[in-house]
C-alpha positions in Angstrom: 28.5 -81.8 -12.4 32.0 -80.7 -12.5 33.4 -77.8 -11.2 34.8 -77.1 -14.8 31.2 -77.0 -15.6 29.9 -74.9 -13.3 32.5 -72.5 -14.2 31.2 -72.1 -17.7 27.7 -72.1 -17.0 27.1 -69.8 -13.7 28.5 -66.1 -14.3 31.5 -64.2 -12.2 31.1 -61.0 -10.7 33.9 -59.3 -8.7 33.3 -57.7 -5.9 35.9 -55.9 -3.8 36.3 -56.6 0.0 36.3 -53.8 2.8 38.6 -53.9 5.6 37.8 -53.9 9.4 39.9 -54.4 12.4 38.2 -57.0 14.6 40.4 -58.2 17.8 43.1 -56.8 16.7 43.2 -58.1 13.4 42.2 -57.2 10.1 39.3 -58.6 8.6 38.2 -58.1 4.7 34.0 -58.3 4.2 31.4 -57.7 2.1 27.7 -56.9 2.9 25.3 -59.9 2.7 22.5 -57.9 0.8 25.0 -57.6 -2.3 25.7 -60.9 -1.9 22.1 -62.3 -1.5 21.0 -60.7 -4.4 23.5 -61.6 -6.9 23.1 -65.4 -6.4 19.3 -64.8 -6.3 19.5 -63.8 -10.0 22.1 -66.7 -11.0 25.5 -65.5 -10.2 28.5 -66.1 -8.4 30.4 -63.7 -7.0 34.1 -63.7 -6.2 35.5 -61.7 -3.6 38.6 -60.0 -4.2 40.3 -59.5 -1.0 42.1 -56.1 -0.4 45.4 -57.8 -0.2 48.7 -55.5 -0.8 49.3 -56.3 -4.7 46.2 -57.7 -6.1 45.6 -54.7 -8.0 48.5 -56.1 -10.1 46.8 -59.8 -10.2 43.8 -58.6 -11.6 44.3 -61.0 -14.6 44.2 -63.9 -12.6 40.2 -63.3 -11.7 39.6 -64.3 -15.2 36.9 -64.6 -16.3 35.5 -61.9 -15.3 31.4 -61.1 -16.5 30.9 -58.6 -14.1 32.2 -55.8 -11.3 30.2 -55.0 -8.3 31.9 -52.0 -6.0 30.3 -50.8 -3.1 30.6 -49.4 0.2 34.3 -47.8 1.3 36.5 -45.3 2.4 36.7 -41.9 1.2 38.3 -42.2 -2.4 41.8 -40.7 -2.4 41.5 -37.0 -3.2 44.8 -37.0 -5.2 42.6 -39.1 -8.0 40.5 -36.3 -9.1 40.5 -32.3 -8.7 40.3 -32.0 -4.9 42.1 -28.4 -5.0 39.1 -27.2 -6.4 36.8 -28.2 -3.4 38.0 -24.2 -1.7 38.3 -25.8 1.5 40.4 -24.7 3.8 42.7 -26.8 6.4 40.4 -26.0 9.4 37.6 -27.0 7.5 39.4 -30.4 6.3 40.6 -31.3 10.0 37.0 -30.7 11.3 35.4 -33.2 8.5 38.0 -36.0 9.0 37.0 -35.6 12.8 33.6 -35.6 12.3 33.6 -38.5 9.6 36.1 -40.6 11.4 35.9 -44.3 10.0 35.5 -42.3 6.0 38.5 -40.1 5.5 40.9 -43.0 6.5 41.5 -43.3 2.8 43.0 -47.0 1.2 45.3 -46.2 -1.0 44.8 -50.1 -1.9 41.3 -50.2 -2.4 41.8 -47.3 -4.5 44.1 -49.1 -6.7 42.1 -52.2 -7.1 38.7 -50.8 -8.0 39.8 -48.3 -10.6 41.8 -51.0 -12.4 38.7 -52.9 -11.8 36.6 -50.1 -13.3 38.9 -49.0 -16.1 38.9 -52.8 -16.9 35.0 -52.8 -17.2 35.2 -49.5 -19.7 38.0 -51.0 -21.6 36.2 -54.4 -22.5 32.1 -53.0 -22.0 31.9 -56.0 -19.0 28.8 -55.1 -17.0 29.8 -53.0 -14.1 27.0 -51.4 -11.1 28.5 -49.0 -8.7 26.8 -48.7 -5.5 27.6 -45.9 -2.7 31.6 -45.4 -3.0 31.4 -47.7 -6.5 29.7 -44.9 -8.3 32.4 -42.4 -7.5 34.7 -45.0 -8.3 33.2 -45.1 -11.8 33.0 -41.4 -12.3 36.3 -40.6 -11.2 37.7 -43.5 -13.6 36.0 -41.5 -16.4 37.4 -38.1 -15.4 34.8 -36.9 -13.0 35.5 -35.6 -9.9 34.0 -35.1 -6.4 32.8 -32.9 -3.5 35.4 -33.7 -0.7 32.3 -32.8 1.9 28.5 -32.0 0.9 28.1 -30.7 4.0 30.4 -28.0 3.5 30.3 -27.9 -0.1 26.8 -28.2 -0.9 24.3 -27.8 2.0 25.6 -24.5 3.3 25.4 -23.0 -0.8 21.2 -23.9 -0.7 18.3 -23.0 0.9 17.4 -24.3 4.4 14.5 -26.6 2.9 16.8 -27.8 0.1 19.6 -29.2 2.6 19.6 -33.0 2.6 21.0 -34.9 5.2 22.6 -37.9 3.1 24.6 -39.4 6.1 23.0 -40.7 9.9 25.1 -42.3 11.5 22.2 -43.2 14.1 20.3 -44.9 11.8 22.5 -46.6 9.8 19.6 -48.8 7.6 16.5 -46.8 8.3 17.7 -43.3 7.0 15.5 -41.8 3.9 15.6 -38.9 2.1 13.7 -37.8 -1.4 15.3 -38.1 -4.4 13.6 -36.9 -7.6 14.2 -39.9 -10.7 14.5 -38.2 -13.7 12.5 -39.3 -17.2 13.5 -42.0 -20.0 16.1 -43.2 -17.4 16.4 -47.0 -16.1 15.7 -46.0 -12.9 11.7 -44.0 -14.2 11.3 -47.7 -15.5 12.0 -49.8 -12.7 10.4 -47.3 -10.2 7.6 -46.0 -12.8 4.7 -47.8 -10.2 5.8 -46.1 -7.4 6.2 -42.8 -8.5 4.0 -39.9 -7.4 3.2 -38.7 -10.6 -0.4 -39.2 -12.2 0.8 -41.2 -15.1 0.5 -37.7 -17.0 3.9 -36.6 -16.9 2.5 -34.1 -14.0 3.7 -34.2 -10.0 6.5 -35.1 -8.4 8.1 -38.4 -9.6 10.1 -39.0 -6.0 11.1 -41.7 -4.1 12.7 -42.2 -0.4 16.2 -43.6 -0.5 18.6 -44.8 1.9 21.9 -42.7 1.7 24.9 -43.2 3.9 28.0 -40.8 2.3 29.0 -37.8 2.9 31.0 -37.1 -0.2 29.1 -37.2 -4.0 29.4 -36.3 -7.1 30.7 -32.5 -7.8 31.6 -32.9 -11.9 29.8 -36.0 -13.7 32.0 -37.2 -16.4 30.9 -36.7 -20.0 29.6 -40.0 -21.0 27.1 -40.4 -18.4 23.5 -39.2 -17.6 22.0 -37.8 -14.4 19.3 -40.3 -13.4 18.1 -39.2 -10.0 18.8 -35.6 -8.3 18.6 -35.3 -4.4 16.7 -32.1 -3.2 20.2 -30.0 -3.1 21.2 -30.8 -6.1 23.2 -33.8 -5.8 23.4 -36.7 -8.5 21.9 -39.8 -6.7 22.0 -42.0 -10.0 23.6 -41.9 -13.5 24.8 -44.1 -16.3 25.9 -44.1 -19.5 23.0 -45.0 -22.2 25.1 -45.8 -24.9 26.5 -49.2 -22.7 23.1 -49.9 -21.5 21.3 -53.0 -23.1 21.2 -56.1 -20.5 19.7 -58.5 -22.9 23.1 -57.8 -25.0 25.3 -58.1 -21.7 25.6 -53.7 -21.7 25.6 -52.0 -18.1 27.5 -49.4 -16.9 25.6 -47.9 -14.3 26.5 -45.5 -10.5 23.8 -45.5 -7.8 25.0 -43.0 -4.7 21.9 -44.4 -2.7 21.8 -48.0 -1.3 18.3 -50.1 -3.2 19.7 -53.1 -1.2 18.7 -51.6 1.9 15.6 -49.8 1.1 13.2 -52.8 3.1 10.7 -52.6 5.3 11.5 -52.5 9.2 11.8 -56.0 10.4 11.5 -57.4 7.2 13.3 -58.0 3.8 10.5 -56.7 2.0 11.6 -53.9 -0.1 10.1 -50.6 0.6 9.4 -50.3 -3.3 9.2 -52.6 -6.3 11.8 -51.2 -7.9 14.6 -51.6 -5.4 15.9 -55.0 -6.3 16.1 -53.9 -10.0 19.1 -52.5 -10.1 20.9 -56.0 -9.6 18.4 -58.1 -11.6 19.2 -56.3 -14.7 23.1 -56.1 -13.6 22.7 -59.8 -13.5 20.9 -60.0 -16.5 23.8 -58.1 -18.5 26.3 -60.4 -16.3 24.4 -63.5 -17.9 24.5 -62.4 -21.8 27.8 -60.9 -21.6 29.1 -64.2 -20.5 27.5 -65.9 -23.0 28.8 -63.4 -25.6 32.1 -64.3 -24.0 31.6 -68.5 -24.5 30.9 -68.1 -27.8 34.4 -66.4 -28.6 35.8 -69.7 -27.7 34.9 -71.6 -30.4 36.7 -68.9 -32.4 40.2 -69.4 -34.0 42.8 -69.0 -31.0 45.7 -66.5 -31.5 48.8 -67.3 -30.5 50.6 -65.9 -27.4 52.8 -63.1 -28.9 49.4 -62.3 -31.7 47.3 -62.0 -28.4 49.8 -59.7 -26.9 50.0 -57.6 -30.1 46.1 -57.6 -30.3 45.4 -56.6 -26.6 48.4 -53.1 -27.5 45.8 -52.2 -30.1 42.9 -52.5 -27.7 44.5 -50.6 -25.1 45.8 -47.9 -27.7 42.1 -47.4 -29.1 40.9 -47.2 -25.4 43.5 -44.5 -24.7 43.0 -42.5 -27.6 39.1 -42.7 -26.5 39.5 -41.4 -22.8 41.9 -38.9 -24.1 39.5 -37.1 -26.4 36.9 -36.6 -23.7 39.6 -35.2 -21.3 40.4 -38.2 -18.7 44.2 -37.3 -20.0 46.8 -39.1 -18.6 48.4 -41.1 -22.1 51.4 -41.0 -23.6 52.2 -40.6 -26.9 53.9 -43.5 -27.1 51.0 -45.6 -25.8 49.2 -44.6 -28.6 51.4 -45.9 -31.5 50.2 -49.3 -31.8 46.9 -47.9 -32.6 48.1 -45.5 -35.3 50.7 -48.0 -37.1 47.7 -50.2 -37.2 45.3 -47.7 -38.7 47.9 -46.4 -41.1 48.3 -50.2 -42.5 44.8 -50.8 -42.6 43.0 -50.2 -46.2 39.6 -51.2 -44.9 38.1 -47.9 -44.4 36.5 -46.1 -47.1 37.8 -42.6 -48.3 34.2 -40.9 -46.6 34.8 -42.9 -43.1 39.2 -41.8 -43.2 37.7 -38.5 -43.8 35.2 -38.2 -40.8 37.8 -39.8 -38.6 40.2 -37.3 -39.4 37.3 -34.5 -38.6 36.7 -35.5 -35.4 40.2 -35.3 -34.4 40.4 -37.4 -32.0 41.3 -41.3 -33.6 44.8 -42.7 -32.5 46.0 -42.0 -36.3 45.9 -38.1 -35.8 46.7 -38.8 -31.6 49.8 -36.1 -32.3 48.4 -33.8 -33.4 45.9 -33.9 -30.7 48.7 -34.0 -28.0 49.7 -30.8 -29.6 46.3 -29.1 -29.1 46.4 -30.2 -25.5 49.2 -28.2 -24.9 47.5 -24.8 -26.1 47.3 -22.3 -23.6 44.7 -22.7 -20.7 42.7 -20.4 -22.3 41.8 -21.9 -25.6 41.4 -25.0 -23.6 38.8 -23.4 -21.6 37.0 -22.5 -24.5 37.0 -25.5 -26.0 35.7 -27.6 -22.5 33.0 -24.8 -22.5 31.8 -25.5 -26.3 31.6 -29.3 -25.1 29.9 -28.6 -22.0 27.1 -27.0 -24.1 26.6 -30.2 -26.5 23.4 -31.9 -25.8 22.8 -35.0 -24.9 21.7 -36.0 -28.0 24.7 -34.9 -29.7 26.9 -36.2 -26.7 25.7 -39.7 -27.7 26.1 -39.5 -31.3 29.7 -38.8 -30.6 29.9 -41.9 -28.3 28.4 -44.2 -30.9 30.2 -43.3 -33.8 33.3 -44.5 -31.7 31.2 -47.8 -31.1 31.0 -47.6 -34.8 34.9 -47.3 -35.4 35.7 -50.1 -32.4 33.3 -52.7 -35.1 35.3 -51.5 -38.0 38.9 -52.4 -36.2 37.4 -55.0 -34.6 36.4 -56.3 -38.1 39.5 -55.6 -40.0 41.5 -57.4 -37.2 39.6 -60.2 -37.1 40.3 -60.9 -40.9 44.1 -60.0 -40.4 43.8 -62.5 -38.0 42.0 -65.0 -40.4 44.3 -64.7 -42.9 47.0 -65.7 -40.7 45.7 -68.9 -39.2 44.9 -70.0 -42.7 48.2 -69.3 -44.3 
């Protein structure tokens, strides 16, 4: 079979290297367990080197049907809100001491695996997060992080709530509890191994292997807890309304390593469950690719339509993260988006009218940009009103934005139709 076969039959998923320093040179790897298990479920992963500049060649990985991120370095600080971590300098020299071969951040890994992520939340390609890939993911959507648990978490609880997450003595064998939480993937896949009696009563924990010593401190809005260590600490989340593997939907943070949960001696998995994690990621891989091949057979635009087409995207994606406070666009990003809604008579009067409600569509992006620069307070107020939405009500919000993404993508799509046939 050719290669140009194999290429559109077996899936890619990216994976980002880690860099060592081996007789004095350095040397870019990735763990074998990640990489076992994704060609056990019928992938192929490419490894993107952490090389000076790929973060601005992540087009030519194409196509990409999944991202894998992993272990790494402590994630620069200057990405989220580390000034609210209260530590003081003392406190930061003794934790880049103690946690040597961590705080020596890469500014270059950094780079690459946000653009990675943002990539994956921009197009919905299936994305798992393991370790230092789940903070990735939550800091891409505006979430931030404790700079040291130890100092941040374990001295704020009770002596038989402290966790040690990190043993640096016992690199595979380390375990700790971690309570999964109901309804979540991670209640299915370990649902057999649970101690609960079936009832809903007992604990539902499991022993996980951790190796971090930073975590999540603020979980960004679109996700949901899936596991809680006993301080506290979110060992799991993802975001329900881009979960369905059989339609190629994952977007999913594990803090603990499943990979390495196995049996001493042996690569039998302590639980069922463990492996789980990447057979569904593989199975999203699989039908997102497909969903992907079958685009082909589409109309093709041509190279300055494309162009004009992936502006819109990007300006819809922008307007998105904007409305649930990642920040960060400009006004003049947003344009395309609005000149595009304002020529578009597709939209019924009732649909213009709940766009315009929920203030927060690239059409009314001004005004919004105006109400982000109200004083602190009335933002405060209106974070706080948020914060108290349930989940429920959280996701209803998230899929009527699915909803409007169909409409555009609709409307465009018969634009587009209506050129090629002229």
């Amino acid at each position: 079979m050719a290669a140009a076969d194999l290429s559109v039959i077996l899936p890619r998923v990216l994976i980002v290297s880690r860099r060592s320093v081996r007789k004095n040179k350095f040397v870019d790897f990735v763990g074998e367990y990640h990489l076992d298990l994704i060609v056990s479920y019928g992938a192929v992963p490419v490894i993107v080197p952490r090389v000076t500049g790929v973060n601005m060649l992540l087009e030519s990985f194409e196509p990409i049907h999944g991202v894998l991120l992993c272990e790494g370095e402590d994630i620069d600080p200057s990405h989220y809100e580390a000034d609210a971590s209260n530590l003081s300098p003392e406190e930061l020299e003794e934790i880049r001491r103690l946690h040597t071969s961590d705080t020596a951040i890469d500014k270059e890994k950094d780079a690459i695996e946000l653009g990675l992520a943002k990539l994956c939340l921009e197009r919905n390609i299936p994305y798992l997060g393991i370790c230092r890939g789940s903070q990735i993911l939550n800091v891409a959507c505006g979430g931030t992080l404790y700079q040291d648990i130890g100092k941040e978490v374990s001295r704020n609880v009770a002596q038989d709530e402290r966790v040690v997450h990190m043993d640096y003595d016992n690199y595979d064998g380390h375990r700790h509890p971690v309570r999964i939480v109901d309804g979540t993937p991670l209640h299915q896949w370990f649902n057999d191994s649970l101690d609960g009696d079936g009832n809903g009563e007992g604990e539902k924990e499991i022993w996980v292997n951790s190796y971090h010593h930073q975590g999540v401190k603020k979980l960004a809005q679109r996700f949901v807890p899936m596991a809680f260590a006993p301080d506290g600490l979110i060992e799991g989340f993802y975001d329900p309304d881009a979960y369905n593997p059989e339609d190629g939907k994952f977007i999913m943070g594990l803090q603990f390593h499943p990979e390495r949960m196995r049996k001493p001696e042996s690569d039998e998995f302590d639980y069922p469950g463990c492996p789980f994690a990447y057979k569904e990621f593989a199975k999203a891989v699989l039908a997102y690719q497909k969903k992907l091949n079958s685009m082909t057979s589409a109309p093709k635009l041509d190279v300055e339509m494309e162009k004009k087409r992936n502006i819109i995207v990007r300006s819809f994606s922008l307007a998105r993260n904007l409305y649930q406070g990642g920040g960060g666009a400009k006004e003049s990003d947003l344009e395309a988006g609005a000149e595009f809604l304002e020529s578009n008579r597709a939209l019924s009067v009732q649909q213009e009218t709940r766009l315009k409600q929920m203030g927060a569509t690239v059409r009314n992006a001004s005004s919004y940009l105006e109400r982000l620069r109200l004083s602190e307070e009335r933002e405060k107020q209106a974070r706080n009103v948020i914060g108290k939405m349930s989940v429920e009500q959280l996701s209803d919000l998230t899929a009527f934005y699915h909803m409007m993404g169909k409409i555009c993508s609709e409307v465009l799509e018969t634009k587009v139709q209506g050129i090629v046939n002229l």
